[in-house]
One Martini backbone bead per residue (centre of mass of N, CA, C, O) as a GRO file, in nm:
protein
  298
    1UNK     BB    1   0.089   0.040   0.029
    2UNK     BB    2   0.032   0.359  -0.096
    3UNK     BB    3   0.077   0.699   0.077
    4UNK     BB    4  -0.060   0.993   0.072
    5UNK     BB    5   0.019   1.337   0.144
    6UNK     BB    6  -0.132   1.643   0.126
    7UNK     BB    7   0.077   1.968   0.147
    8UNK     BB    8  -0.004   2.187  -0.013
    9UNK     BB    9   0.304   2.142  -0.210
   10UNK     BB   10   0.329   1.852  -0.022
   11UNK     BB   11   0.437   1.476  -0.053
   12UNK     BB   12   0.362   1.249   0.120
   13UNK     BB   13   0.491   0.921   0.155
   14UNK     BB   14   0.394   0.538   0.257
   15UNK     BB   15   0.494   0.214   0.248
   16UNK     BB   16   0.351  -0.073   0.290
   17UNK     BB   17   0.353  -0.453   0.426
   18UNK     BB   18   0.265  -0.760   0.515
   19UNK     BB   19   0.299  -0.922   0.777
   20UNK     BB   20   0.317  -1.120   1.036
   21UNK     BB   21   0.366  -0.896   1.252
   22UNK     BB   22   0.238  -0.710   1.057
   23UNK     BB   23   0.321  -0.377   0.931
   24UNK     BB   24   0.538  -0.251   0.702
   25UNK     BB   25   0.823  -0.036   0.634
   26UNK     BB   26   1.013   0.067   0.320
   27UNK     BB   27   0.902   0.349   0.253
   28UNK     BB   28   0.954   0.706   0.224
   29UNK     BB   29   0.879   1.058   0.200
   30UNK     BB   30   0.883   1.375  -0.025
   31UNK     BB   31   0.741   1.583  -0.254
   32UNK     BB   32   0.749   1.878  -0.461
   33UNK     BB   33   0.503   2.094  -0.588
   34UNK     BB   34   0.469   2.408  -0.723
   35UNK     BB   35   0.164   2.517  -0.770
   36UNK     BB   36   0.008   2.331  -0.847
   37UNK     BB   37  -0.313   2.158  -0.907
   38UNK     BB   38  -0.533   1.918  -0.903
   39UNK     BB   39  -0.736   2.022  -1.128
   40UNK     BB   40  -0.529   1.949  -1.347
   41UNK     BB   41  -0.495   1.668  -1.586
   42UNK     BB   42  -0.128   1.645  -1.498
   43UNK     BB   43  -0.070   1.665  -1.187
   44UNK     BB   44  -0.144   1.384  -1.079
   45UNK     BB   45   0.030   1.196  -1.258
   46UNK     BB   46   0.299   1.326  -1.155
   47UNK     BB   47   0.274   1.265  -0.881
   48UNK     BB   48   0.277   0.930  -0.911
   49UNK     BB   49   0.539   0.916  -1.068
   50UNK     BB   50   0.734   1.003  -0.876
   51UNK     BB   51   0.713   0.843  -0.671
   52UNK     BB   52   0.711   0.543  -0.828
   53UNK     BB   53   0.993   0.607  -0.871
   54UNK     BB   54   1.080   0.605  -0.533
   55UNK     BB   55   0.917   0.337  -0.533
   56UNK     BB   56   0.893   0.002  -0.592
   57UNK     BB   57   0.613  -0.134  -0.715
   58UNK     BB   58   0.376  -0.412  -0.843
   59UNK     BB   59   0.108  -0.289  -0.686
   60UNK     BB   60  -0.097  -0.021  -0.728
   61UNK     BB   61  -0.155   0.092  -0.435
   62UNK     BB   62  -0.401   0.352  -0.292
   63UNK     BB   63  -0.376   0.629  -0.114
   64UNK     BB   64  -0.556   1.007  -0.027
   65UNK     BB   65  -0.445   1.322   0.111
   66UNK     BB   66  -0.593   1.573   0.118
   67UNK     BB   67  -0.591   1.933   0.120
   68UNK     BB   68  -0.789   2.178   0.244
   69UNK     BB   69  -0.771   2.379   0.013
   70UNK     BB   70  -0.946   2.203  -0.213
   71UNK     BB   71  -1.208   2.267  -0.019
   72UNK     BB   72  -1.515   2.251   0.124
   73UNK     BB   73  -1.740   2.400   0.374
   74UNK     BB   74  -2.008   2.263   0.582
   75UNK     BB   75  -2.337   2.285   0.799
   76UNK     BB   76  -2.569   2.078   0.945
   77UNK     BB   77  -2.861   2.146   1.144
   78UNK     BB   78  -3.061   1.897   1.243
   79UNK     BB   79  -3.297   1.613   1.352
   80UNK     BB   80  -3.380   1.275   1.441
   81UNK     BB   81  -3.655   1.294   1.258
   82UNK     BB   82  -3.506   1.373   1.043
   83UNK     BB   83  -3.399   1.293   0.742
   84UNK     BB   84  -3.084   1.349   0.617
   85UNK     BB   85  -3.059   1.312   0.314
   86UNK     BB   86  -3.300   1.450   0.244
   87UNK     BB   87  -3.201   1.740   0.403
   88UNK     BB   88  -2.977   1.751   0.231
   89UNK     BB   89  -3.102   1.786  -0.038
   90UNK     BB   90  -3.268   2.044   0.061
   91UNK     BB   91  -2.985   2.239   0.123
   92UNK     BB   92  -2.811   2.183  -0.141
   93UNK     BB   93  -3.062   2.359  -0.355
   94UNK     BB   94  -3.111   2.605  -0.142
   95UNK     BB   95  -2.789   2.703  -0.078
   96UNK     BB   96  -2.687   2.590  -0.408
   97UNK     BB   97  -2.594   2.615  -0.676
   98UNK     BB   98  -2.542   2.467  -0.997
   99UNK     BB   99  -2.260   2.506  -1.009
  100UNK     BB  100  -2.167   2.378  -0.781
  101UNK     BB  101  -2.312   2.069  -0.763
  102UNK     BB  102  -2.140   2.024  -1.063
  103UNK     BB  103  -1.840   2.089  -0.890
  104UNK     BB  104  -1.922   1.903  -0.644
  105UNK     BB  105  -1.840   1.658  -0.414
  106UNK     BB  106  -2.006   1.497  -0.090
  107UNK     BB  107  -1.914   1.501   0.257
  108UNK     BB  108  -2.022   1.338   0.583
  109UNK     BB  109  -1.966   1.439   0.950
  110UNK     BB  110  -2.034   1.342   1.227
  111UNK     BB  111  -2.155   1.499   1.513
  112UNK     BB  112  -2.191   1.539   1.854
  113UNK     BB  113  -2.524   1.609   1.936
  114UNK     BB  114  -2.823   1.697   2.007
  115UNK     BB  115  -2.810   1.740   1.749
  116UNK     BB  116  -2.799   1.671   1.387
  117UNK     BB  117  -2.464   1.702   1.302
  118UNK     BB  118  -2.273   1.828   1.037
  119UNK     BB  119  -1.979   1.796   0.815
  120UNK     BB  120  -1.888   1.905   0.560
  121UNK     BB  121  -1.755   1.823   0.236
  122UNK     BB  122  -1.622   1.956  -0.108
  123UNK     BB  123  -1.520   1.792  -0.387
  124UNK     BB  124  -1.393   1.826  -0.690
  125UNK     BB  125  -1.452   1.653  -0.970
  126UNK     BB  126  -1.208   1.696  -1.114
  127UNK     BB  127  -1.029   1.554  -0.896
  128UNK     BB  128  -1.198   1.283  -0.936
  129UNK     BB  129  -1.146   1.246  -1.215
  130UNK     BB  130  -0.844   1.259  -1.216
  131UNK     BB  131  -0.822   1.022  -1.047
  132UNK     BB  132  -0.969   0.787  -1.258
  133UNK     BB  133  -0.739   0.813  -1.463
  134UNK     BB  134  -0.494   0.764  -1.336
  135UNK     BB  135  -0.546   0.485  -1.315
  136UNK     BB  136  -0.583   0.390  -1.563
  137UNK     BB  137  -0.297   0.442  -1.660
  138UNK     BB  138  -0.152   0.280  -1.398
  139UNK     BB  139  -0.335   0.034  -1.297
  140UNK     BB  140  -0.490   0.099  -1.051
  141UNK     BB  141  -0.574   0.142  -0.685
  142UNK     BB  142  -0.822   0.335  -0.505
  143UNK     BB  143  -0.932   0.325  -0.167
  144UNK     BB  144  -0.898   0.613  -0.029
  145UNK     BB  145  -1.024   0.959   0.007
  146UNK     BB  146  -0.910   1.192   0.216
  147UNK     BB  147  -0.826   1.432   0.492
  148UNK     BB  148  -0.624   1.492   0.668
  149UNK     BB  149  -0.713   1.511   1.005
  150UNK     BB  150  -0.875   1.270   0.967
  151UNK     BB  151  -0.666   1.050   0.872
  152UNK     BB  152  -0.492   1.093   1.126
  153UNK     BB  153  -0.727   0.994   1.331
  154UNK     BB  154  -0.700   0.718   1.220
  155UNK     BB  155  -0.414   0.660   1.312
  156UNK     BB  156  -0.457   0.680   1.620
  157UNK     BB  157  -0.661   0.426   1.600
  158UNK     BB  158  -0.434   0.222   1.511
  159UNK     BB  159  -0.162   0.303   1.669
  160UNK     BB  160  -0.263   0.416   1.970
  161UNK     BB  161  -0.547   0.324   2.042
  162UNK     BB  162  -0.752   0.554   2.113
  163UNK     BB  163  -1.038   0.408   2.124
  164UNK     BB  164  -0.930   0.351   2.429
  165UNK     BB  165  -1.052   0.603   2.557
  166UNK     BB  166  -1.224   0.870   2.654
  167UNK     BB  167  -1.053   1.073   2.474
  168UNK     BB  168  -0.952   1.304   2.226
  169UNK     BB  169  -0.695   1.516   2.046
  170UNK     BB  170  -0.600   1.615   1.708
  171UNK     BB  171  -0.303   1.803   1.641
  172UNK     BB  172  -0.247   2.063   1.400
  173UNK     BB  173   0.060   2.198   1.314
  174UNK     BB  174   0.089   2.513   1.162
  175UNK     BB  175   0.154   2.767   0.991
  176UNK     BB  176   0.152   3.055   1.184
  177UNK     BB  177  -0.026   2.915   1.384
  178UNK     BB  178  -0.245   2.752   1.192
  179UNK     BB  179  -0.484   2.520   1.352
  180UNK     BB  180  -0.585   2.220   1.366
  181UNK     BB  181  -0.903   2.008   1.533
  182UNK     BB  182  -0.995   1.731   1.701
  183UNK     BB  183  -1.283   1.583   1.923
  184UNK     BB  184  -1.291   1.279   2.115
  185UNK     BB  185  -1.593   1.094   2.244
  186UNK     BB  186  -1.692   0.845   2.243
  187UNK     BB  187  -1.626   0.765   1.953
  188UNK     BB  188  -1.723   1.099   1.884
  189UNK     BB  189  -1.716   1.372   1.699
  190UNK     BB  190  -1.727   1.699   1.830
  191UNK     BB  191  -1.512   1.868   1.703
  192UNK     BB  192  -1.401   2.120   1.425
  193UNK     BB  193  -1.112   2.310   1.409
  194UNK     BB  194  -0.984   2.648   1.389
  195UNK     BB  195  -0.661   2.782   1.473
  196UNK     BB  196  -0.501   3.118   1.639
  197UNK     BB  197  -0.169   3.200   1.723
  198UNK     BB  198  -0.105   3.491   1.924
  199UNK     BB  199   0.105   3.471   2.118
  200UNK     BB  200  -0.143   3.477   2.414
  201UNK     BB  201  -0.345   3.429   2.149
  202UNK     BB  202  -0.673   3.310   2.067
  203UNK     BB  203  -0.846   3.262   1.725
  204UNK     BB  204  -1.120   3.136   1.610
  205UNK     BB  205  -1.176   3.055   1.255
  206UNK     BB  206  -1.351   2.744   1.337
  207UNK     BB  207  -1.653   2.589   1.414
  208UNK     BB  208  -1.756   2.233   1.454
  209UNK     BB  209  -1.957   2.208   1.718
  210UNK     BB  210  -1.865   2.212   2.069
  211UNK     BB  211  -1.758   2.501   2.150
  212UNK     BB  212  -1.713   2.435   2.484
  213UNK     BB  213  -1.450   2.233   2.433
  214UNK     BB  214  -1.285   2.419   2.305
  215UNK     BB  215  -1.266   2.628   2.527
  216UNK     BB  216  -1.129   2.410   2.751
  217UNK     BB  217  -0.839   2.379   2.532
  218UNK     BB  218  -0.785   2.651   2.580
  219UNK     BB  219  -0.745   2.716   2.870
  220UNK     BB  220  -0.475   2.526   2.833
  221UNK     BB  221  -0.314   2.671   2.672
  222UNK     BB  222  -0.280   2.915   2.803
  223UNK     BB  223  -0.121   2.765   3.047
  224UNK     BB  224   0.119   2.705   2.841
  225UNK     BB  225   0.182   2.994   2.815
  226UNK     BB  226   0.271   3.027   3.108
  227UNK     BB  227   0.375   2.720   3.209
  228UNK     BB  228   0.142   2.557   3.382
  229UNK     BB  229   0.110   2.316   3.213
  230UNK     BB  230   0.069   1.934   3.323
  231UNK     BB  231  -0.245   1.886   3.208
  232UNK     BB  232  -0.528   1.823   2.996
  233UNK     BB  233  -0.835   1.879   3.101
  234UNK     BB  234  -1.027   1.825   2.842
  235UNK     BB  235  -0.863   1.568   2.804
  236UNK     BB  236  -0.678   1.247   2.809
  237UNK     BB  237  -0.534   1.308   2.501
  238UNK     BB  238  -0.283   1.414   2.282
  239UNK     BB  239  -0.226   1.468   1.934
  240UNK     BB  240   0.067   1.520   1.750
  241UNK     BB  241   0.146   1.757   1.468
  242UNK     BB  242   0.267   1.844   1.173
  243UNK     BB  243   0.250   2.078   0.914
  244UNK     BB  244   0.391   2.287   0.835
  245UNK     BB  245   0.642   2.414   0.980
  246UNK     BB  246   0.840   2.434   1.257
  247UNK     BB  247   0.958   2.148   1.474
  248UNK     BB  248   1.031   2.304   1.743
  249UNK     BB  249   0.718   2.306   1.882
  250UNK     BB  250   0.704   1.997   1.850
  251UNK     BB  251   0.944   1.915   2.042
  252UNK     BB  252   0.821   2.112   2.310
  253UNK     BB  253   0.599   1.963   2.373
  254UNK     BB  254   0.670   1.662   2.372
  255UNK     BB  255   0.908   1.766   2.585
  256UNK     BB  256   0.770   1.840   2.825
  257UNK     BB  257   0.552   1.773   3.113
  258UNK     BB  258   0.353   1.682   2.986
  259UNK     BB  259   0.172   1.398   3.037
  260UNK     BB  260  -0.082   1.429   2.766
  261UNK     BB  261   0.090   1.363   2.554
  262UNK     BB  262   0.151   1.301   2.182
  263UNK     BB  263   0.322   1.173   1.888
  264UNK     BB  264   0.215   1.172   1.534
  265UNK     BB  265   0.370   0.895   1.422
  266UNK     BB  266   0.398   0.617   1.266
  267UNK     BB  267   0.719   0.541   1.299
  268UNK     BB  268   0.654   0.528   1.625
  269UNK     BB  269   0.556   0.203   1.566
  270UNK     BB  270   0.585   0.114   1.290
  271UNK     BB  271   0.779  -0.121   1.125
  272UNK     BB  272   1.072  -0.085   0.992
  273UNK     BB  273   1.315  -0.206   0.748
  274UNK     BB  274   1.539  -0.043   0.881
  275UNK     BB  275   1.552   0.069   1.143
  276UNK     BB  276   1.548   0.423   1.072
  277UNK     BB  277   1.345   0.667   1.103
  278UNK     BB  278   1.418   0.924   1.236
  279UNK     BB  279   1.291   1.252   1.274
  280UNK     BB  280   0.980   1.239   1.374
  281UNK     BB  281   0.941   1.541   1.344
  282UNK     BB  282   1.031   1.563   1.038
  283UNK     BB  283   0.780   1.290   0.992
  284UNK     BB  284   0.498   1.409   1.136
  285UNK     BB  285   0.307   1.388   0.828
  286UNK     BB  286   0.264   1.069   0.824
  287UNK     BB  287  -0.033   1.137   0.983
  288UNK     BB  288  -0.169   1.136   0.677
  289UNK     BB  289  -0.163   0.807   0.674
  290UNK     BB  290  -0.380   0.655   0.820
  291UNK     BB  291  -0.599   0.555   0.666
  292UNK     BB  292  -0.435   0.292   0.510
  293UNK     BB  293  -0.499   0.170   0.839
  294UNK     BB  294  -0.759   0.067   0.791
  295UNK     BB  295  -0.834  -0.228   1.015
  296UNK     BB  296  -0.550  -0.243   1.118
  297UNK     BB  297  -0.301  -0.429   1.284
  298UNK     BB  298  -0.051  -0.261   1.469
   0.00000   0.00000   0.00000
């Protein structure tokens, strides 16, 4: 299995094979595309070429977490008394135009919430096209498609067995310090958050869930920031990983008094054949590469 995972213009890749003892990692790694555009129908093709051309593989089969910039999102807030599937055909009629519909296909993620809360994902429908023919050129197999940190919260319940806690937050650090944020209690996201830390203030720049629950993430931070925070009184574990920007702050947390953090990737669970994993904070982001570990046992 090939798992892509693209962070702005770059994309890391991390391949493993099934052993006896779970999976093997044998090749990882990352490549830049400046400016690049998904949308474009030799984007994807040069993409998945350039990796195939450093992993050296003989089925191609892949993963693909897609980078938010790609992405729209929108929300909705029905009742457990109406159909959803309708009530969803009956928002995106009259909330978007033809024009979106035809150019977007949707997907949507459960929120824990008093209401039937959903947090809508809305993917280019070019995207999925080129997705489509680039299989067909490579011969390959695409088992699917996931966004960044939801990618991510599956790979804490793969590899860190995170779904036998009773709470946890996935910690995206962003390039100046624009994070976003996932928040699961009993096996159910709470949550979907995007925050800016400037200096001592925070700023949330969106929130889908329970408002709640990030505000008292956000006291913990401020707590961090005073150098005062202990363990995480929001949730019972953080996990924690870098997407763009400097992972010096990314081994400052992970490596601090708090009780309850860890590191988000791969690499410090999943048994590498080469026994060599690097920098695990500079290879972080492998940490997008988790949908492809789902249903395994690691």
């Amino acid at each position: 299995m090939l798992s892509i995972a693209q962070i702005n213009d770059s994309f890391h890749y991390l391949h493993w094979i099934p052993s006896e003892h779970g999976p093997l990692i044998n090749g990882y790694g990352s490549l830049n595309f400046p400016n690049i555009s998904l949308s474009e129908p030799e984007a994807l093709p040069k993409i998945f070429r350039s990796i195939l051309n450093e992993v050296k593989i003989e089925i191609p089969v892949f993963t693909f977490s897609l980078d938010i910039k790609e992405l729209q999102f929108s929300t909705t807030v029905s009742h457990p008394d109406i159909n959803i599937k309708e009530f969803l055909t009956w928002q995106y009629s009259h909330n978007f135009n033809d024009q979106f519909l035809k150019s977007y296909q949707s997907y949507s993620y459960h929120l824990k919430s008093e209401n039937q809360t959903l947090l809508n994902l809305h993917i280019p429908i070019k995207i999925k096209n080129s997705f489509d023919n680039t299989m067909k050129d490579l011969g390959g197999e695409l088992r699917n498609v996931s966004m960044g940190i939801f990618s991510a919260e599956i790979g804490a319940r793969q590899w860190m067995k995170a779904n036998d806690i009773g709470s946890y937050i996935i910690w995206r650090l962003g390039k100046y310090k624009t994070d976003q944020l996932i928040a699961v209690e009993q096996n159910e996201m709470i949550y979907y958050s995007q925050i800016k830390r400037t200096g001592t203030q925070i700023k949330k720049v969106m929130v889908c869930g329970q408002e709640n629950k990030l505000d008292e993430f956000i006291l913990d931070l401020e707590q961090y920031n005073q150098n005062k925070l202990k363990s995480f009184k929001s949730t019972a574990m953080v996990y924690c990983y870098k997407g763009k920007g400097s992972k010096s702050e990314l081994k400052k947390l992970c490596e601090s008094d708090i009780s309850n953090i860890k590191l988000l990737n791969p690499l410090s669970v999943v048994k590498c054949e080469d026994n060599h994993p690097g920098n695990l904070y500079a290879s972080s982001q492998l940490a997008e590469t988790g949908a492809s570990f789902r249903g395994i046992d690691v």
